[in-house]
PDB file of N, CA, C and O in Angstrom:
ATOM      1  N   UNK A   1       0.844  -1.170   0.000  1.00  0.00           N
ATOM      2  CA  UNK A   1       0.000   0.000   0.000  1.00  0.00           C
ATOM      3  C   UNK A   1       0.895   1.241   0.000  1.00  0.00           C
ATOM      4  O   UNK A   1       1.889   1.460   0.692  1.00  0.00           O
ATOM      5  N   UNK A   2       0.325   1.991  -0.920  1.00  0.00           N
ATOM      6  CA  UNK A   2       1.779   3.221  -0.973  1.00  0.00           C
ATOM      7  C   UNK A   2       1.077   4.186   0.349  1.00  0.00           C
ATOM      8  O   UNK A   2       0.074   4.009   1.041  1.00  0.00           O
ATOM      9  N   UNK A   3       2.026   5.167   0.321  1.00  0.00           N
ATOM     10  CA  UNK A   3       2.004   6.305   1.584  1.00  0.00           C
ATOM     11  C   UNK A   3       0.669   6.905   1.423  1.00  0.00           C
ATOM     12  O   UNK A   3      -0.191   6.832   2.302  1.00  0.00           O
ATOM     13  N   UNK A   4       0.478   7.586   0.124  1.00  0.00           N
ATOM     14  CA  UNK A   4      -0.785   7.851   0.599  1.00  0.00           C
ATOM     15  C   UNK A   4      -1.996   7.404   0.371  1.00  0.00           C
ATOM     16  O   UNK A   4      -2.716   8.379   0.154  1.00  0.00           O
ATOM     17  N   UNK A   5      -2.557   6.469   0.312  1.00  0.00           N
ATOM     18  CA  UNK A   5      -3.196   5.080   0.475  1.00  0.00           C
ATOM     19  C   UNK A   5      -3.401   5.210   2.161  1.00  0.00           C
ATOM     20  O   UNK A   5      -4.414   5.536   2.780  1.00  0.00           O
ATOM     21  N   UNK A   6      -2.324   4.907   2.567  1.00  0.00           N
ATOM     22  CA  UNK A   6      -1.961   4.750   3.898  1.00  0.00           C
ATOM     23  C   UNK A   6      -2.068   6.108   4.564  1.00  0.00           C
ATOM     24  O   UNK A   6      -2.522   6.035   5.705  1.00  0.00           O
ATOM     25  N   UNK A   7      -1.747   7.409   4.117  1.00  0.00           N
ATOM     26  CA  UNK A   7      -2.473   8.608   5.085  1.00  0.00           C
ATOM     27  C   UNK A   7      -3.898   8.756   4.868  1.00  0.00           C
ATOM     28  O   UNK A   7      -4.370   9.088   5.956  1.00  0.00           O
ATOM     29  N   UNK A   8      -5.090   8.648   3.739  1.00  0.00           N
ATOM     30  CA  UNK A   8      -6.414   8.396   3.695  1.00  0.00           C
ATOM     31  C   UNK A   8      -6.439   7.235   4.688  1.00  0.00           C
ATOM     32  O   UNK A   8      -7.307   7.397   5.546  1.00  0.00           O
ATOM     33  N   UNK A   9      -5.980   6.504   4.769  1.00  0.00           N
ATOM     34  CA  UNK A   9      -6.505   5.575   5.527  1.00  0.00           C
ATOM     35  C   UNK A   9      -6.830   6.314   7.128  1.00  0.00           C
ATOM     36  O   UNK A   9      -7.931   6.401   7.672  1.00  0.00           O
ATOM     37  N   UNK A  10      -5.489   6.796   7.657  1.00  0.00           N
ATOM     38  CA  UNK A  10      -5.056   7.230   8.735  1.00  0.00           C
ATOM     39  C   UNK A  10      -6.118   8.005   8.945  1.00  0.00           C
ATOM     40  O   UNK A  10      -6.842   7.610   9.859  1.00  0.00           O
ATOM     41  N   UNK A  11      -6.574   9.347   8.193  1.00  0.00           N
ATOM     42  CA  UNK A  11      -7.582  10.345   8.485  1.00  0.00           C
ATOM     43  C   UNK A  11      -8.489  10.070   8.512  1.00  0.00           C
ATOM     44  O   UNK A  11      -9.078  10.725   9.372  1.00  0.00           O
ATOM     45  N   UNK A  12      -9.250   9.234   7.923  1.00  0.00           N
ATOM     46  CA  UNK A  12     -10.329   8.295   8.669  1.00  0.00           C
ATOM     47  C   UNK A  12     -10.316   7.683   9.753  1.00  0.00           C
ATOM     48  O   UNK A  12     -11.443   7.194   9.832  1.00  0.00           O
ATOM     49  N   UNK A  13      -9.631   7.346  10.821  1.00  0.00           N
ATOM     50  CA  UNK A  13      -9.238   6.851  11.950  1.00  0.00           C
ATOM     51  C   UNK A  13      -9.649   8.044  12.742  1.00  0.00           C
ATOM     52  O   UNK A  13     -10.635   8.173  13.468  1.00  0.00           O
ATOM     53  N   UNK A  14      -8.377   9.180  12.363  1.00  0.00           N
ATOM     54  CA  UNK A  14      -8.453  10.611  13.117  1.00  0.00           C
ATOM     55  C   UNK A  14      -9.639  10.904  13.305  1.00  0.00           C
ATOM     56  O   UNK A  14     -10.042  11.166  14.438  1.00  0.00           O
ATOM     57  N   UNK A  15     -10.624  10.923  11.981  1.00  0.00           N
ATOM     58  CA  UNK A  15     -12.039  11.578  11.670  1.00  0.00           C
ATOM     59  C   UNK A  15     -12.895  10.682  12.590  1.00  0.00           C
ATOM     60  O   UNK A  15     -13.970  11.265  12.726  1.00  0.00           O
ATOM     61  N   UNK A  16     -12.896   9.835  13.096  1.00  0.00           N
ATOM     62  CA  UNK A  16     -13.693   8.863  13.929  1.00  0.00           C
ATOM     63  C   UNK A  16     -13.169   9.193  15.237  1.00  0.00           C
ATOM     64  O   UNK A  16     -13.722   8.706  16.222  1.00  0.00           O
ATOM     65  N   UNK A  17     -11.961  10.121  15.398  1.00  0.00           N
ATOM     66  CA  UNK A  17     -11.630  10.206  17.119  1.00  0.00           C
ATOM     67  C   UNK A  17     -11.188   8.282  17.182  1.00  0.00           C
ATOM     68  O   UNK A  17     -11.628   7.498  18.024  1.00  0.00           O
ATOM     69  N   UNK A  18     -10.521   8.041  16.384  1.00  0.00           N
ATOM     70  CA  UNK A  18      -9.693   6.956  16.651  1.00  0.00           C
ATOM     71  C   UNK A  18      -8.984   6.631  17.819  1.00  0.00           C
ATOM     72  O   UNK A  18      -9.185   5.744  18.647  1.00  0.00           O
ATOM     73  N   UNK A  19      -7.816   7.804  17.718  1.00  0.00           N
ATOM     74  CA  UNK A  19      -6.408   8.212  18.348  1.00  0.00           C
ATOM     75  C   UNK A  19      -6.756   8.498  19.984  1.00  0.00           C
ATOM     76  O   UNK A  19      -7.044   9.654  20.294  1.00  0.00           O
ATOM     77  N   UNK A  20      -6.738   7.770  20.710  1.00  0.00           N
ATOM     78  CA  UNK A  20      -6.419   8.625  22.066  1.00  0.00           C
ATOM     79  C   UNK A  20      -5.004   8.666  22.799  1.00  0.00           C
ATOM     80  O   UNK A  20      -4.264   7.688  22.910  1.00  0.00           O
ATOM     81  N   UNK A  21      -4.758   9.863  23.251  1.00  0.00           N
ATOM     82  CA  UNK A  21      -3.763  10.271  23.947  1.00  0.00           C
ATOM     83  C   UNK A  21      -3.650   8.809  25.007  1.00  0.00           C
ATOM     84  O   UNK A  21      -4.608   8.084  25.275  1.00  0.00           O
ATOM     85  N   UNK A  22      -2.421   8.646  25.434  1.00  0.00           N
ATOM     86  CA  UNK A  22      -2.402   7.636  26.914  1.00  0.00           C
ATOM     87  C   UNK A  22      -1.324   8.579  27.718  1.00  0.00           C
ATOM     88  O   UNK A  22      -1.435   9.079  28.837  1.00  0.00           O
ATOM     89  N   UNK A  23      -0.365   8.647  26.879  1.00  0.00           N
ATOM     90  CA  UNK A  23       0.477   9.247  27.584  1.00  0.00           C
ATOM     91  C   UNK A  23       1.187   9.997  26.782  1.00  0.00           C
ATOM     92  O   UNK A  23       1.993   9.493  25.999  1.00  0.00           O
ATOM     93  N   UNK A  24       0.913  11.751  26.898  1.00  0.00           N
ATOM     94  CA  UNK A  24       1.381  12.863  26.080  1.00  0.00           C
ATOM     95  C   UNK A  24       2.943  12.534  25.414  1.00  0.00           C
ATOM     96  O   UNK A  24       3.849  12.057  26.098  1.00  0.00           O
ATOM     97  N   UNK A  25       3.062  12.828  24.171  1.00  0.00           N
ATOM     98  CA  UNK A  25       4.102  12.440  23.549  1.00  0.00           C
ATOM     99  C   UNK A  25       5.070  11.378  23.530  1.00  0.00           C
ATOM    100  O   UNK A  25       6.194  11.467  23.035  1.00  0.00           O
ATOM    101  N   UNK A  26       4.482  10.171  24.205  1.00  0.00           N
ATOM    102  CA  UNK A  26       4.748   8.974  24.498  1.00  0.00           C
ATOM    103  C   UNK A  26       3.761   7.435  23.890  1.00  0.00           C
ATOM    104  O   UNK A  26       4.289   6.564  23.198  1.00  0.00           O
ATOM    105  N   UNK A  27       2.760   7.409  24.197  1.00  0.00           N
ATOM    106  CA  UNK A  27       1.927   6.424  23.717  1.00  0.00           C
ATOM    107  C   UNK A  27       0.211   6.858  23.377  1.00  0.00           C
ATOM    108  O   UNK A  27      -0.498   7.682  23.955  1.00  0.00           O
ATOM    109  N   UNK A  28      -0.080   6.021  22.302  1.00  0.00           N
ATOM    110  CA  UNK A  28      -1.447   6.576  22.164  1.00  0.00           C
ATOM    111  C   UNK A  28      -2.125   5.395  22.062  1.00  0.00           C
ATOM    112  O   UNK A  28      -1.363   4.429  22.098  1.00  0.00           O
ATOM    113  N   UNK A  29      -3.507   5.067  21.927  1.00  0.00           N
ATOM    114  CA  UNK A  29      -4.104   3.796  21.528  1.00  0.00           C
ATOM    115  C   UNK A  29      -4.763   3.864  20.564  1.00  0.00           C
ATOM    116  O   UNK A  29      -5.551   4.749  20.899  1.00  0.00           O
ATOM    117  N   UNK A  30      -5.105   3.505  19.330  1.00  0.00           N
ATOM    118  CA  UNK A  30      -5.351   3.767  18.083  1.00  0.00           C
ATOM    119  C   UNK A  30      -6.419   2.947  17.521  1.00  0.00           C
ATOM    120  O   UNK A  30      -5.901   1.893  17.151  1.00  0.00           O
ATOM    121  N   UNK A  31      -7.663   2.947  17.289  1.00  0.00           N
ATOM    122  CA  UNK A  31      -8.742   2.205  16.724  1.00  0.00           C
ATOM    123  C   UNK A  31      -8.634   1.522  15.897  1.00  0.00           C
ATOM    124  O   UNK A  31      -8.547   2.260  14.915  1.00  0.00           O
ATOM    125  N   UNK A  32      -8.540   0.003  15.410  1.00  0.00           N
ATOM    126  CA  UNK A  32      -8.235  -0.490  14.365  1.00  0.00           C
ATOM    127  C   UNK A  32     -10.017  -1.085  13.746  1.00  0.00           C
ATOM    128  O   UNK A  32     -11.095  -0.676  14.175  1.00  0.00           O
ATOM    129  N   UNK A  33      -9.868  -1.762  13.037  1.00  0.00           N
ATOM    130  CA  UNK A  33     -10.842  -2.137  12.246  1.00  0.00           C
ATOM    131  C   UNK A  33     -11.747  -3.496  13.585  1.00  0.00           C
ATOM    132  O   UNK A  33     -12.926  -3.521  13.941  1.00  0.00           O
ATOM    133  N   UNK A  34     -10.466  -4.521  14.036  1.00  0.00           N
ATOM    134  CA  UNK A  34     -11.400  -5.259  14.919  1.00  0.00           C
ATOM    135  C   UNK A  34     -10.544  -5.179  16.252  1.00  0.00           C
ATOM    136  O   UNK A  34     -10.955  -5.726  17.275  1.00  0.00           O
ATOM    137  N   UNK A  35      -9.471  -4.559  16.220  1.00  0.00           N
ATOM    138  CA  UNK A  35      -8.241  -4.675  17.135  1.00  0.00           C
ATOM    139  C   UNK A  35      -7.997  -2.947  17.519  1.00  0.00           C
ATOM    140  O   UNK A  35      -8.277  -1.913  16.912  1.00  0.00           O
ATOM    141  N   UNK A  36      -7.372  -3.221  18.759  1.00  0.00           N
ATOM    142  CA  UNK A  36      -6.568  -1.508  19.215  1.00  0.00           C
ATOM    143  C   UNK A  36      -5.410  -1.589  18.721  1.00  0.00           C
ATOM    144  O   UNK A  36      -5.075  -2.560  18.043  1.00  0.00           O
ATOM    145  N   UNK A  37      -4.642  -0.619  18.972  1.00  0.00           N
ATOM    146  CA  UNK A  37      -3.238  -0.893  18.669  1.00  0.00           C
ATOM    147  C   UNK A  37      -2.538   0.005  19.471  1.00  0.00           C
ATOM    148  O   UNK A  37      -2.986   1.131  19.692  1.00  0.00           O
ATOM    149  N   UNK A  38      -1.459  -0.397  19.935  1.00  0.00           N
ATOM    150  CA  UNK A  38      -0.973   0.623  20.827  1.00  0.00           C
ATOM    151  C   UNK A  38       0.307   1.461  19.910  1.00  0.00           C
ATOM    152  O   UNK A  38       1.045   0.839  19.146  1.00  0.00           O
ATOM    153  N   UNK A  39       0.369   2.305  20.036  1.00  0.00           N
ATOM    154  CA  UNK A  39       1.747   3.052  19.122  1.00  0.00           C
ATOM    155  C   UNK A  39       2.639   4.017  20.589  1.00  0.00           C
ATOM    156  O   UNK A  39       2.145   4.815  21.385  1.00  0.00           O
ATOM    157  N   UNK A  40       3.920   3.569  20.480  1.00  0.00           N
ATOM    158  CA  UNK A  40       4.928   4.601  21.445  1.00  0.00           C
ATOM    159  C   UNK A  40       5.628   4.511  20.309  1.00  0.00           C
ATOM    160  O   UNK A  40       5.659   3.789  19.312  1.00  0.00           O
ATOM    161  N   UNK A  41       6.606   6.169  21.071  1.00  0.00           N
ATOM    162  CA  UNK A  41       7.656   6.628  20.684  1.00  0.00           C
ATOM    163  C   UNK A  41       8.685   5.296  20.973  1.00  0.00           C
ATOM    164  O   UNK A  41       8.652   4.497  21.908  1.00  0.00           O
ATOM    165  N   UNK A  42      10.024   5.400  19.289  1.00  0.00           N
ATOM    166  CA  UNK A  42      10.852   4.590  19.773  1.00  0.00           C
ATOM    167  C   UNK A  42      12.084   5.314  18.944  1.00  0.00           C
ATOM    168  O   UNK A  42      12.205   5.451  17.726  1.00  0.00           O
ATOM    169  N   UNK A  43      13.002   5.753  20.070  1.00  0.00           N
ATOM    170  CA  UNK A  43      14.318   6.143  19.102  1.00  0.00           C
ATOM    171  C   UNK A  43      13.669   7.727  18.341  1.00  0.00           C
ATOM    172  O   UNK A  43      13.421   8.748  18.981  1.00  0.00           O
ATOM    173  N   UNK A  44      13.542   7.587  17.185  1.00  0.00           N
ATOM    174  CA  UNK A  44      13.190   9.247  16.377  1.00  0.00           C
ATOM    175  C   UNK A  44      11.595   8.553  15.479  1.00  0.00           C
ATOM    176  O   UNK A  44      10.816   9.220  14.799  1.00  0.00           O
ATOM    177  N   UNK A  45      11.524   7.299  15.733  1.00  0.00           N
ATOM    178  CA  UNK A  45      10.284   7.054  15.534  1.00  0.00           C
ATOM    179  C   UNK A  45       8.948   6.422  16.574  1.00  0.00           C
ATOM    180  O   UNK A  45       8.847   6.417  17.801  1.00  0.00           O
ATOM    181  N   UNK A  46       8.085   5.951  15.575  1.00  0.00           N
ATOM    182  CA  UNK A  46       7.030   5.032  16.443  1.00  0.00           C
ATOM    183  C   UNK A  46       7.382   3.715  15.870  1.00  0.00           C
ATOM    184  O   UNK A  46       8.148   3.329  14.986  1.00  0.00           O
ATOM    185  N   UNK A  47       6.294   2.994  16.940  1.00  0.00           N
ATOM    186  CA  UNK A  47       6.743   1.844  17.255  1.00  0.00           C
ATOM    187  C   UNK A  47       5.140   1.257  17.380  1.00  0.00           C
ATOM    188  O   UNK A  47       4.486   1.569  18.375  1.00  0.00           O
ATOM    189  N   UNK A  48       4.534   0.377  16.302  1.00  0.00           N
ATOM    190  CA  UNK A  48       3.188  -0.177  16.806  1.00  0.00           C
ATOM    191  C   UNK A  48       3.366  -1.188  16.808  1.00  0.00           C
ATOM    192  O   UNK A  48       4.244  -1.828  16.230  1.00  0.00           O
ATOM    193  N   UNK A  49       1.883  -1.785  18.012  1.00  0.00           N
ATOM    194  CA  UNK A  49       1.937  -3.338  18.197  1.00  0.00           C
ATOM    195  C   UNK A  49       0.291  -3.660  18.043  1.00  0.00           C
ATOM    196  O   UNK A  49      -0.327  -2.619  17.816  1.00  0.00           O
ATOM    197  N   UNK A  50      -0.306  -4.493  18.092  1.00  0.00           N
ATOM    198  CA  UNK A  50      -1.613  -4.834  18.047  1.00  0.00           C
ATOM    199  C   UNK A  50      -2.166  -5.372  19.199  1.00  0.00           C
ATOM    200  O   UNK A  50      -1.354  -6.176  19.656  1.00  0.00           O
ATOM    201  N   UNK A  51      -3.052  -5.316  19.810  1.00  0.00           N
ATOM    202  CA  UNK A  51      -3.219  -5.596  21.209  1.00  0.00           C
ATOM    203  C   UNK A  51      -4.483  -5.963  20.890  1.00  0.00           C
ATOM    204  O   UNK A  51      -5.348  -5.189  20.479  1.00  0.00           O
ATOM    205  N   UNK A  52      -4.621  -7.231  21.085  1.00  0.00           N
ATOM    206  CA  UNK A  52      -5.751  -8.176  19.956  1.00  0.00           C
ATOM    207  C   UNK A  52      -6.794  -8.195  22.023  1.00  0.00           C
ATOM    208  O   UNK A  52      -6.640  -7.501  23.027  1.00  0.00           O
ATOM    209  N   UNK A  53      -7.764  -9.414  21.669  1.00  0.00           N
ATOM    210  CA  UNK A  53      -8.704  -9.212  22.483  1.00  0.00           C
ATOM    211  C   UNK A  53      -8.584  -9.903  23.602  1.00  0.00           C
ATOM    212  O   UNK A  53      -9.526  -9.955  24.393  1.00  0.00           O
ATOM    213  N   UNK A  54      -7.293 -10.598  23.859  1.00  0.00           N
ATOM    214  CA  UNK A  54      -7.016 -11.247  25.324  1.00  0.00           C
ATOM    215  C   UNK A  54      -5.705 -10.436  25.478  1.00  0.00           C
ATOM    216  O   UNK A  54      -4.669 -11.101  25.497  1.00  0.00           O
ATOM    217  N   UNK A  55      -5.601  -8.992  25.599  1.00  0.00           N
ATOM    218  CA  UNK A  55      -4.731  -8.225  25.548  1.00  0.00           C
ATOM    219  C   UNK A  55      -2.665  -8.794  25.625  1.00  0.00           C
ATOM    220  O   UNK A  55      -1.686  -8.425  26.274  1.00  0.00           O
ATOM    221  N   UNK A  56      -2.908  -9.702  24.682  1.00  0.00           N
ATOM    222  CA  UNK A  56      -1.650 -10.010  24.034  1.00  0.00           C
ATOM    223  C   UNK A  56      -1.091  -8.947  23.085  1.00  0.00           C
ATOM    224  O   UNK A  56      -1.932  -8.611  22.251  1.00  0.00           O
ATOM    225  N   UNK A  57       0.030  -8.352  22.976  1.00  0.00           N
ATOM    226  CA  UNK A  57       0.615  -7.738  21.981  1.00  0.00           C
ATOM    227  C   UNK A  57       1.508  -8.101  21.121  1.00  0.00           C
ATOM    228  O   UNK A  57       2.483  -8.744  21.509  1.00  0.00           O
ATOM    229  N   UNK A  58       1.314  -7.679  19.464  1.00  0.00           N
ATOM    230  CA  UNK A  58       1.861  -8.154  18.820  1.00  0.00           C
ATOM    231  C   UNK A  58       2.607  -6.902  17.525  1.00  0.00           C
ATOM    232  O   UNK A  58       2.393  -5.707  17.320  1.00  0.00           O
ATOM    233  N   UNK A  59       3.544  -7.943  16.869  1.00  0.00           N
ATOM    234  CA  UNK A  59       3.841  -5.945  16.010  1.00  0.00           C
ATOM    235  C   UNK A  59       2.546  -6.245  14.959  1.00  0.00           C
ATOM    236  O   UNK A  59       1.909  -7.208  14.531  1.00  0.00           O
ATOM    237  N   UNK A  60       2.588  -4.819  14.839  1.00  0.00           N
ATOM    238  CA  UNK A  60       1.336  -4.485  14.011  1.00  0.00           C
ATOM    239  C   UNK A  60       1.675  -5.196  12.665  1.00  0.00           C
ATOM    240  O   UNK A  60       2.656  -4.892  11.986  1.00  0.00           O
ATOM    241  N   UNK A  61       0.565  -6.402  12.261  1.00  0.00           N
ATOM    242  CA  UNK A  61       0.783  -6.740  10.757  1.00  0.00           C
ATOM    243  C   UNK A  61       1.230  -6.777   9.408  1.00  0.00           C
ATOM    244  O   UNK A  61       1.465  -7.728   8.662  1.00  0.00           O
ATOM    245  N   UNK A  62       1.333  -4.960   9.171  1.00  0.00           N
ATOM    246  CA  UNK A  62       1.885  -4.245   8.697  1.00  0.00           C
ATOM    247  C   UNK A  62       2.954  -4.116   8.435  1.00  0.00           C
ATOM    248  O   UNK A  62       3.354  -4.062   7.272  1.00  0.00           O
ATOM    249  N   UNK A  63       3.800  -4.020   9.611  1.00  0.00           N
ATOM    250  CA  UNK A  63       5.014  -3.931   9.749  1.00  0.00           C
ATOM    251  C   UNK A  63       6.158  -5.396   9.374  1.00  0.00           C
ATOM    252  O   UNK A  63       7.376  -5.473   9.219  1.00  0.00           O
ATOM    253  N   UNK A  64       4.753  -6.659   9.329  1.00  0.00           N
ATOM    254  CA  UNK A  64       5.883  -7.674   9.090  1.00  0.00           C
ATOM    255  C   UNK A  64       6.503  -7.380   7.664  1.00  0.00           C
ATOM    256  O   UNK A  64       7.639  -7.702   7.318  1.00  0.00           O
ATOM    257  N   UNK A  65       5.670  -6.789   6.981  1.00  0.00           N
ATOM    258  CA  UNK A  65       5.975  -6.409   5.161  1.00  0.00           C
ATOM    259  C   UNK A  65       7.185  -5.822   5.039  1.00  0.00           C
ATOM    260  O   UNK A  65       7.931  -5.849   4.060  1.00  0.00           O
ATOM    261  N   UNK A  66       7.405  -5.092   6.466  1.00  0.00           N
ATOM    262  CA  UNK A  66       8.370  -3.887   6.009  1.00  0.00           C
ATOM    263  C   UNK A  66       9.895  -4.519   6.619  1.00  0.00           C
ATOM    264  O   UNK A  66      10.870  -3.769   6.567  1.00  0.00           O
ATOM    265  N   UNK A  67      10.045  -5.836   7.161  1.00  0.00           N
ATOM    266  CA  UNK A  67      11.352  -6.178   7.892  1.00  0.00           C
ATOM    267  C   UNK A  67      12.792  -5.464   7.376  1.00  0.00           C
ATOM    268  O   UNK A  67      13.769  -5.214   8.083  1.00  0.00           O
ATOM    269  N   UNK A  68      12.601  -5.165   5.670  1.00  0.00           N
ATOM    270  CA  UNK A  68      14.093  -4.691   5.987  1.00  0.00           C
ATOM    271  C   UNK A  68      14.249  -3.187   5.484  1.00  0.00           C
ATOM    272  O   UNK A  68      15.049  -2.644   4.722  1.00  0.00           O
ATOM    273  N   UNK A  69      12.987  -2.666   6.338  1.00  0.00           N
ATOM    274  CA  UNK A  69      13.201  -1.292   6.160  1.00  0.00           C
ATOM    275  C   UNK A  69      13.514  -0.968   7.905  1.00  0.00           C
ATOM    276  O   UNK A  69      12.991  -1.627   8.803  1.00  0.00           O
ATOM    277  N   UNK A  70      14.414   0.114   8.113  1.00  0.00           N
ATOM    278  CA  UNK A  70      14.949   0.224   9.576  1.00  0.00           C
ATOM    279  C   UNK A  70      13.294   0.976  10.227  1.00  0.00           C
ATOM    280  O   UNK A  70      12.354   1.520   9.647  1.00  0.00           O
ATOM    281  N   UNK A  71      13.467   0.778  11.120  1.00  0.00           N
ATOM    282  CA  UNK A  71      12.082   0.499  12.883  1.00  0.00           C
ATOM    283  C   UNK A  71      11.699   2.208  12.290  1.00  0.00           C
ATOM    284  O   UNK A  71      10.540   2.485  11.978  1.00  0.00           O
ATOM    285  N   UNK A  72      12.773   3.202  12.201  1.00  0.00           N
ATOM    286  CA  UNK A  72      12.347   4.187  12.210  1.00  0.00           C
ATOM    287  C   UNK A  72      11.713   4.859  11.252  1.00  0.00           C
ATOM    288  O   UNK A  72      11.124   5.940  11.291  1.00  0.00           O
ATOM    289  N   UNK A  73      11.969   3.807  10.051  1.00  0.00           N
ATOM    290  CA  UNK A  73      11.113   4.401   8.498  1.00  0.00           C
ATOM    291  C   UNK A  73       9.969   3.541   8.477  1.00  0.00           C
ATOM    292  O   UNK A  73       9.270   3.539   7.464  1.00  0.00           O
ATOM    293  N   UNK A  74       9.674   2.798   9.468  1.00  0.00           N
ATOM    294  CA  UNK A  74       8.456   2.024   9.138  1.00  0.00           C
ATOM    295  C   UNK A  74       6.983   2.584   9.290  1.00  0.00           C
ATOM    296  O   UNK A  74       6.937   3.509  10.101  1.00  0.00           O
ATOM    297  N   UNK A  75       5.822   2.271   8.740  1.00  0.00           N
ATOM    298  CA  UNK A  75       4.783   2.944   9.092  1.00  0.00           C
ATOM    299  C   UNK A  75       3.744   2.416   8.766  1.00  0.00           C
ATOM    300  O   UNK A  75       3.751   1.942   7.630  1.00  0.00           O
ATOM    301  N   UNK A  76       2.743   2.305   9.399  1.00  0.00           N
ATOM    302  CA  UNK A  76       1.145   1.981   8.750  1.00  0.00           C
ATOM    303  C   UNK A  76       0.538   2.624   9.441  1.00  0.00           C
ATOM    304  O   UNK A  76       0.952   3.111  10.493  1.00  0.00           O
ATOM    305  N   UNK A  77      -0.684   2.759   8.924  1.00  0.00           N
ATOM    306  CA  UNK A  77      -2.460   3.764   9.104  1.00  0.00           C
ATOM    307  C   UNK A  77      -2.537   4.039  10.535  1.00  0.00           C
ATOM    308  O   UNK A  77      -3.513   4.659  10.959  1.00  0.00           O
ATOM    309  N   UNK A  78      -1.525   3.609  11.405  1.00  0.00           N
ATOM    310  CA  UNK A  78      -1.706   3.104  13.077  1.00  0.00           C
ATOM    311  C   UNK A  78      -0.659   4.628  12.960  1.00  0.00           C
ATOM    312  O   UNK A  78      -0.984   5.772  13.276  1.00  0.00           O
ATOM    313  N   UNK A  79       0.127   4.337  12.623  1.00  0.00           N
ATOM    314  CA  UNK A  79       1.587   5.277  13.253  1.00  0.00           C
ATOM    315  C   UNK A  79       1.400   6.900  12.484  1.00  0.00           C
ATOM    316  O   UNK A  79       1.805   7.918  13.044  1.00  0.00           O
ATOM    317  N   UNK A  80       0.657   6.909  10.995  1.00  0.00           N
ATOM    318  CA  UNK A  80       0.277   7.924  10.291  1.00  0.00           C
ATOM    319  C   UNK A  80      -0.996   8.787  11.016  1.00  0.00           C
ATOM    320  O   UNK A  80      -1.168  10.004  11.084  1.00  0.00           O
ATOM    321  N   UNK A  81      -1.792   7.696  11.515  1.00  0.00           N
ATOM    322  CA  UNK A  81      -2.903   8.915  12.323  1.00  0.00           C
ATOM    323  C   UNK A  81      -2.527   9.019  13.367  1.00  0.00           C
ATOM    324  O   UNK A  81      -3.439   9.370  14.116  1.00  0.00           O
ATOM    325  N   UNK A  82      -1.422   8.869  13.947  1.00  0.00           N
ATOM    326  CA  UNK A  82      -1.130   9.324  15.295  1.00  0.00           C
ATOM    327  C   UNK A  82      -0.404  10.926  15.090  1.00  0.00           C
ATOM    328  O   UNK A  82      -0.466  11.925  15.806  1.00  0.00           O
ATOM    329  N   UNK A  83       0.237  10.689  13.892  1.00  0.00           N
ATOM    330  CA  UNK A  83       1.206  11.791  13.300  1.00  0.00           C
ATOM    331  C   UNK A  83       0.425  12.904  12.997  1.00  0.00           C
ATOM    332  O   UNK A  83       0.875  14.050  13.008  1.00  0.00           O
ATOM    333  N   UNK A  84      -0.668  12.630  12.742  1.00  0.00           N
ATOM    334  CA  UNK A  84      -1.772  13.644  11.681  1.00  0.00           C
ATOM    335  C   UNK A  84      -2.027  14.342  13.314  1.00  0.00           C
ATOM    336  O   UNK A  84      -1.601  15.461  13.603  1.00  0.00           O
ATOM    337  N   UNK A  85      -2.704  13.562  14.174  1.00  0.00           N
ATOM    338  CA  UNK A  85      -3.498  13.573  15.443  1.00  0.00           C
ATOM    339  C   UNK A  85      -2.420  14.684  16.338  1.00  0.00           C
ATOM    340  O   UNK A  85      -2.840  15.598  17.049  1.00  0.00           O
ATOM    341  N   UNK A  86      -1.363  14.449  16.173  1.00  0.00           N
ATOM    342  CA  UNK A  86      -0.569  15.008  17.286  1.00  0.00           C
ATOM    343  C   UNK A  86       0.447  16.568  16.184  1.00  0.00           C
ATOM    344  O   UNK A  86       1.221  17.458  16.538  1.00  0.00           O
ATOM    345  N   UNK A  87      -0.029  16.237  15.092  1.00  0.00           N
ATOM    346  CA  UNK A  87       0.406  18.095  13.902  1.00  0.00           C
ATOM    347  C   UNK A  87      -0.730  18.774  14.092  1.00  0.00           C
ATOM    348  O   UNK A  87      -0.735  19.993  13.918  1.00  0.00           O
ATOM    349  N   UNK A  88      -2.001  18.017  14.521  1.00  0.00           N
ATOM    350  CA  UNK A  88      -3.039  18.994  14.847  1.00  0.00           C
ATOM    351  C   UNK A  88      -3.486  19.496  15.922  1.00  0.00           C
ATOM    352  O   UNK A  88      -4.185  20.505  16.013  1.00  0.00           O
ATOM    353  N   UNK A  89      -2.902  18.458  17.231  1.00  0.00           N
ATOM    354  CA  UNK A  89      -3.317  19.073  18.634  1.00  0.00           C
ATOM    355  C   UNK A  89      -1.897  20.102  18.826  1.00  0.00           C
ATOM    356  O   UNK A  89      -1.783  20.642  19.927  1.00  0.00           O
ATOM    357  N   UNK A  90      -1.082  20.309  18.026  1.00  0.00           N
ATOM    358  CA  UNK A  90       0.398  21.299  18.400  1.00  0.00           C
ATOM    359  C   UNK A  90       0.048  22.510  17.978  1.00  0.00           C
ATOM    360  O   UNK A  90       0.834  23.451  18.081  1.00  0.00           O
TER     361      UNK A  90
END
């Protein structure tokens, strides 16, 4: 899915009040389709995992596609509406 594929996706999330804050500029929890997802800061990026319904965490699906791109260029609809969410509450 190219980038912006993947930011429409994201602003629909935003537009639903997806995104909640957990912990200011640290972690947010992010609405997925049947799953949450948790996203923190990691290093100069984010970092998502999926936190399915017996609150196990896992990396976000997404991200298995991307293994040999480095942690900090990685991204899906999880880590993009957090980005959108937090250029608009600044």
């Amino acid at each position: 899915m190219s980038i912006e594929e993947t930011r429409k996706k994201a602003q629909a999330i935003v537009d639903s009040d997806g995104v909640v804050v957990v912990t200011p500029d640290m972690e947010w929890n992010v609405r997925g389709t049947k799953d949450t997802y948790s996203v923190t800061t990691a290093g100069s990026g984010l970092y998502c995992e999926r936190i399915d319904r017996d609150d196990k965490r896992r990396i976000c699906p997404s991200w298995q596609f991307m293994k040999d791109t480095p942690q900090e260029d990685r991204y899906c609809k999880h880590t993009e509406a957090v980005r959108i969410k937090e250029s608009i509450r600044r």
